[in-house]
Every structure is written in structure tokens, then in C-alpha cells.
MDAnalysis code that builds the backbone (N, CA, C; Angstrom):
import MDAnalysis as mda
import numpy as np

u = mda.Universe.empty(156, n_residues=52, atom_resindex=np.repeat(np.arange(52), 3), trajectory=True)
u.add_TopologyAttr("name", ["N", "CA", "C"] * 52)
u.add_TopologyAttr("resid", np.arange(1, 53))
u.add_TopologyAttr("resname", ["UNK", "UNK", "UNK", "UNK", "UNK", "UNK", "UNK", "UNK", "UNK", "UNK", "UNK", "UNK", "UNK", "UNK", "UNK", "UNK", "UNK", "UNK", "UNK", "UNK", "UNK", "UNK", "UNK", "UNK", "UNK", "UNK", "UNK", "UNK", "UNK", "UNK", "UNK", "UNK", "UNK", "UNK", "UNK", "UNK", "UNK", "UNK", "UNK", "UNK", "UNK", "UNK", "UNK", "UNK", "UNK", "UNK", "UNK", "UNK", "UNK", "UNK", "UNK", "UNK"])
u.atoms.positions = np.array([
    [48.154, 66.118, -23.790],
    [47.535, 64.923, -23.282],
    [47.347, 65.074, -21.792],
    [46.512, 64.213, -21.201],
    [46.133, 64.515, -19.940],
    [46.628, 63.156, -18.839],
    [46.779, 62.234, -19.121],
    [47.147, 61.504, -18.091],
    [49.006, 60.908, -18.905],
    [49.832, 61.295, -18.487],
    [51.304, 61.032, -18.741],
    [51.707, 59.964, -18.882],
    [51.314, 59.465, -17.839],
    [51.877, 57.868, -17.304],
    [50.895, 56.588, -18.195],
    [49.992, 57.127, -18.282],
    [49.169, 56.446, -19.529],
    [49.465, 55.968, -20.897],
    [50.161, 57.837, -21.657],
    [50.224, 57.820, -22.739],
    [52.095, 57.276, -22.477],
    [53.011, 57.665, -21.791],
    [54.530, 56.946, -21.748],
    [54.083, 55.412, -21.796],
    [53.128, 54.835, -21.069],
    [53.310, 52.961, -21.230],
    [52.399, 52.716, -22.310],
    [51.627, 53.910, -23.163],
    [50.935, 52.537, -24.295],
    [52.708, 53.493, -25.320],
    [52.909, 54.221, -26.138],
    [53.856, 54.339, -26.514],
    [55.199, 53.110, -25.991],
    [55.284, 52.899, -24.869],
    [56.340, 51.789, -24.791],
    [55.749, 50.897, -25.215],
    [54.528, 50.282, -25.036],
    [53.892, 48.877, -25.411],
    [54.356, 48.820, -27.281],
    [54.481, 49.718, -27.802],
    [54.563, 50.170, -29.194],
    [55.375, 49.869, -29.224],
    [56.957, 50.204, -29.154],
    [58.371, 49.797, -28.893],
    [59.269, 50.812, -29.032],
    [58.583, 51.507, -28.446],
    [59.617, 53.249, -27.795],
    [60.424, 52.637, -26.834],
    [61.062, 53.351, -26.929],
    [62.033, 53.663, -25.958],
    [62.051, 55.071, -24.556],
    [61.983, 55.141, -23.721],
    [62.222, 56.204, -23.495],
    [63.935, 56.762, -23.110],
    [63.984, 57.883, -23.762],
    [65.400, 58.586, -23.524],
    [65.700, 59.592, -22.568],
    [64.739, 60.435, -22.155],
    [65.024, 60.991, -21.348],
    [63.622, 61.773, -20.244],
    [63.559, 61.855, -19.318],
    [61.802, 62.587, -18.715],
    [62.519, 61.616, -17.255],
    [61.227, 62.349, -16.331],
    [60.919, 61.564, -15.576],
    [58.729, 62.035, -15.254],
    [58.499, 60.892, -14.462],
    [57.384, 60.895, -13.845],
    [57.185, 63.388, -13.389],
    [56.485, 63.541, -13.562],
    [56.148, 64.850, -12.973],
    [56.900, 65.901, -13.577],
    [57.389, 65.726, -14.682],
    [58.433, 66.694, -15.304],
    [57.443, 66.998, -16.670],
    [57.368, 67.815, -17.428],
    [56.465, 68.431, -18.180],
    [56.679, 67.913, -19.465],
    [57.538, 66.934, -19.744],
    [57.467, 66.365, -21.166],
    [58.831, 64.772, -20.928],
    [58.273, 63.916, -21.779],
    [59.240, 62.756, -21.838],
    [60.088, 62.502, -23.236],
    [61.090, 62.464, -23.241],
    [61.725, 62.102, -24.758],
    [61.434, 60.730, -24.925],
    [61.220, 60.281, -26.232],
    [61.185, 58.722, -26.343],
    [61.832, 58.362, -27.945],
    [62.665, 57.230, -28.119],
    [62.739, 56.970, -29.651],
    [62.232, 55.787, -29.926],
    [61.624, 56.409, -31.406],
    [60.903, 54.939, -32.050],
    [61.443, 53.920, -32.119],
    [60.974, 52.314, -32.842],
    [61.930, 51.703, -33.229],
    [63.264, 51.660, -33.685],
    [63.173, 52.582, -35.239],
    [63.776, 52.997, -35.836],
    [64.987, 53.964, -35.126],
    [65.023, 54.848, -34.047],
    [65.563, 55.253, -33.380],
    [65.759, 56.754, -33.528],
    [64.238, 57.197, -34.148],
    [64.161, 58.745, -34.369],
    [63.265, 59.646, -32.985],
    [63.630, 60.105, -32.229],
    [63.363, 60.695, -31.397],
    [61.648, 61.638, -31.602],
    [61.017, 61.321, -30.429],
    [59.781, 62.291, -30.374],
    [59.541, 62.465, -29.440],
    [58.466, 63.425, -28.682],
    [58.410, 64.123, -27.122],
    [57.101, 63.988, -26.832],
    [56.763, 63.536, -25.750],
    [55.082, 63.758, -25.096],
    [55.289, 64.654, -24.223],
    [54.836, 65.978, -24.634],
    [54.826, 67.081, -23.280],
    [52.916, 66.827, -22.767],
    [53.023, 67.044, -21.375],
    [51.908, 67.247, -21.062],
    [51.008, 68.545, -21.030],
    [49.882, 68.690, -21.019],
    [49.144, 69.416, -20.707],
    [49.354, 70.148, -19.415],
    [49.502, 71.431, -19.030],
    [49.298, 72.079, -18.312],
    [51.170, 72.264, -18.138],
    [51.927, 71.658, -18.505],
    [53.387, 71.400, -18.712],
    [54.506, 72.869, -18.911],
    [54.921, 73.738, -18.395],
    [55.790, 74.624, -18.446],
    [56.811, 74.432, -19.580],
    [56.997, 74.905, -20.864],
    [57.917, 74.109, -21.677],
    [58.788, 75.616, -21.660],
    [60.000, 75.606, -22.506],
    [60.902, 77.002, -22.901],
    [61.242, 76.533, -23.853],
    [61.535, 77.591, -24.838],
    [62.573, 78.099, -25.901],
    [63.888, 77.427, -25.623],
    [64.342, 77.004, -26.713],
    [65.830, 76.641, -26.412],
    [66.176, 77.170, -27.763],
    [67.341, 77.919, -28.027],
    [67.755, 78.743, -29.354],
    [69.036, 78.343, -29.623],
    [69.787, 77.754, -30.495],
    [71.153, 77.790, -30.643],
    [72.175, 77.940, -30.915],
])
């Protein structure tokens, strides 16, 4: 997605939550109502591997 701050406040208007991100960081955690976790990474966004 291309504008962040866009897609984090219509997702809150929805009734996310956010859990963890900030403004300029390459992806935001958010949980649904229900309280199942999903991620908006942005476009152009540096992400890594995490293995465990």
C-alpha cells in the first residue's frame, strides 16, 4: 500500500486495534475485533526473515 497513515486510520475506523508499529517504520501490527492479529507493511518497506 502506498499511503500508511491512510490505510492504519480507515482499518482503525473498522475496529482494529493497533499493537505494535510506529509512523515511518515499514509495517504496523493491528488486531481485529475478535483479537486475531494482522500486519500492514508498506510499500517500498525493508521487511526480514524471522526463523524460529
Amino acid at each position: 500500500m502506498d499511503d500508511a497513515d491512510a490505510a492504519g486510520r480507515a482499518v482503525l475506523q473498522l475496529g482494529a486495534r493497533l499493537i505494535q508499529g510506529e509512523s515511518g517504520t515499514g509495517s504496523r501490527v493491528f488486531a481485529d475485533a475478535a483479537g486475531h492479529p494482522f500486519c500492514l507493511v508498506y510499500r517500498g518497506s525493508t521487511t526480514r526473515s524471522v526463523q524460529a
